[in-house]
C-alpha positions in Angstrom: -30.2 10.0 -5.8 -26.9 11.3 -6.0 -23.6 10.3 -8.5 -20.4 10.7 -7.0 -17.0 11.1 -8.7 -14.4 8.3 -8.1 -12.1 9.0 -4.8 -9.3 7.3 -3.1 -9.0 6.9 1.1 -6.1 5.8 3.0 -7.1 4.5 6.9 -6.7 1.3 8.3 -9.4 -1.6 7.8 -11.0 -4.6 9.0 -13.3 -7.9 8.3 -16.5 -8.4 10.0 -20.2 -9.2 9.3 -23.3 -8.1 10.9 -24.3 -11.7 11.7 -21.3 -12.5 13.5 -22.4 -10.5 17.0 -18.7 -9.3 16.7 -19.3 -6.1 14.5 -20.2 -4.0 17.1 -17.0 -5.1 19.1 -14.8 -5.1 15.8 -15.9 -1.5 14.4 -15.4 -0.3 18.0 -12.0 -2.0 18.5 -11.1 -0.2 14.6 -12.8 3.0 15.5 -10.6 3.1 19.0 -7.6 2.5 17.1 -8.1 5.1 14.5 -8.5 7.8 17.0 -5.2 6.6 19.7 -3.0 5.7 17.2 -3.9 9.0 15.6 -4.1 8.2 11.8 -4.9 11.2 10.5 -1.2 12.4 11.5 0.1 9.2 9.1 -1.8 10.5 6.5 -0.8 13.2 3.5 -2.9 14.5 1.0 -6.2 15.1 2.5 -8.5 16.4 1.0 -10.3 17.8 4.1 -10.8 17.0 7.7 -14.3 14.6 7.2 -13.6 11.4 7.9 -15.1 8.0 6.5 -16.4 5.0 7.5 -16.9 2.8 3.9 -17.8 -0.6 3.8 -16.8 -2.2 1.0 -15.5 -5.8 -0.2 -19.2 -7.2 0.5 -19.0 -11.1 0.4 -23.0 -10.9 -0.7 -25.2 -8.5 1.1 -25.6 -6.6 4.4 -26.1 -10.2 6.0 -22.0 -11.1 4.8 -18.9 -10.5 5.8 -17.7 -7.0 4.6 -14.8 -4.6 5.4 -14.6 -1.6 7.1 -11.9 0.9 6.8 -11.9 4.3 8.3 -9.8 7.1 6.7 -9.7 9.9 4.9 -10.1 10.9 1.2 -7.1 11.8 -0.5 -5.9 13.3 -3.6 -3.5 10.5 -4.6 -2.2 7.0 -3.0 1.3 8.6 -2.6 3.3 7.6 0.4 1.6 5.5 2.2 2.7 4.8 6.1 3.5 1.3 7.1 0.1 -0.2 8.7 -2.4 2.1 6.2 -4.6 0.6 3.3 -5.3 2.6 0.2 -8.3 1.9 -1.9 -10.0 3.5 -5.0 -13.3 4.1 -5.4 -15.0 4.0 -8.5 -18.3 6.5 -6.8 -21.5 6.3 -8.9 -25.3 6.0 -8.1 -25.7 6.5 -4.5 -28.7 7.1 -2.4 -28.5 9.0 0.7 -29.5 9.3 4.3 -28.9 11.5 7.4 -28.4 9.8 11.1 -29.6 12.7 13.3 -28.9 13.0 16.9 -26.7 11.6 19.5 -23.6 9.4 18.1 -23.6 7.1 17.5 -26.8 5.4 18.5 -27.8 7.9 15.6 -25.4 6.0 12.9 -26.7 2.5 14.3 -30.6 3.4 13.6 -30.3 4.9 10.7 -28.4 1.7 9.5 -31.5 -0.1 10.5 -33.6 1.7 9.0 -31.0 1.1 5.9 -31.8 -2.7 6.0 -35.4 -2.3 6.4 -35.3 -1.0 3.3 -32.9 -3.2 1.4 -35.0 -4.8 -0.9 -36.3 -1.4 -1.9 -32.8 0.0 -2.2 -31.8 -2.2 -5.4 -28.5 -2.2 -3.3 -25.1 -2.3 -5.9 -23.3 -3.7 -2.0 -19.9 -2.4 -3.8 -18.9 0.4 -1.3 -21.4 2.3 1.4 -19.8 4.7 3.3 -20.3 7.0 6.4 -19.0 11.0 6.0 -18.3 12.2 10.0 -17.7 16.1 8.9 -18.0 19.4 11.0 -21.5 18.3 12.0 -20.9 15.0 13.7 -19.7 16.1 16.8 -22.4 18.5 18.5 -23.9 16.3 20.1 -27.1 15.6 20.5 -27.9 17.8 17.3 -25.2 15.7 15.3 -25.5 14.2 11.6 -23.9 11.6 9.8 -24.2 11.3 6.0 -24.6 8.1 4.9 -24.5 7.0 1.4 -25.7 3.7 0.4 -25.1 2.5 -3.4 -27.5 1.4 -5.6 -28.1 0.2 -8.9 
């Protein structure tokens, strides 16, 4: 178990649900956007180069509708560029996990693994989040952290 300290990210967003059949076609379409459009570069005050996945605004559980956004953790909301959502995170009990391997069929089974497990979890569903750092890009020896919070 793990308690993290409040943080802020600024990245763009979206609304899906695992149920739908469209989240795998929606996180793609946001994840493709991220990188093109190149929203790092809109972004000032980071507080390193990892980037997050969080998913957050959870309408009941992992079976809802949720959002996604994709960004970066920042030391304050300050100017934010036209297009960008900023959101604060209050951190907190968290329990994590490591997708090994190839990206990121890695990320997806380790997320199924995640559900497997729900009812185990005592899941808090208020924000889960994906950290893509130095390590999530070799590869077939990749890792993703993955922190899930709980109650």
């Amino acid at each position: 178990m793990h308690t993290l300290a409040p943080f802020k990210i600024i990245g763009i967003a979206a609304r899906t649900s695992n149920t739908s059949g469209k989240a795998a076609e929606v996180l793609g379409a946001l994840w493709r956007r991220f990188f093109e459009e190149q929203i790092g570069d809109k972004i000032e005050g980071k507080i390193s180069d990892d980037i997050y996945a969080i998913y957050t605004d959870y309408e009941s559980d992992y079976k809802g509708e949720y959002t996604c956004l994709i960004g970066y953790q920042v030391e304050n909301e300050g100017n934010i560029t036209e297009g960008l959502v900023s959101k604060k995170f209050h951190g907190g009990k968290h329990a994590k996990f490591v997708a090994k391997g190839k990206m990121p069929d890695a990320v997806v089974n380790c997320w199924q693994e995640i559900w497997a497990k729900d009812s185990d979890l005592d899941r808090e569903y208020t924000a889960d989040f994906e950290v893509y750092g130095s390590q999530s890009q070799q590869g077939a020896n990749s890792s993703v952290d993955i922190f899930i919070a709980v109650k």
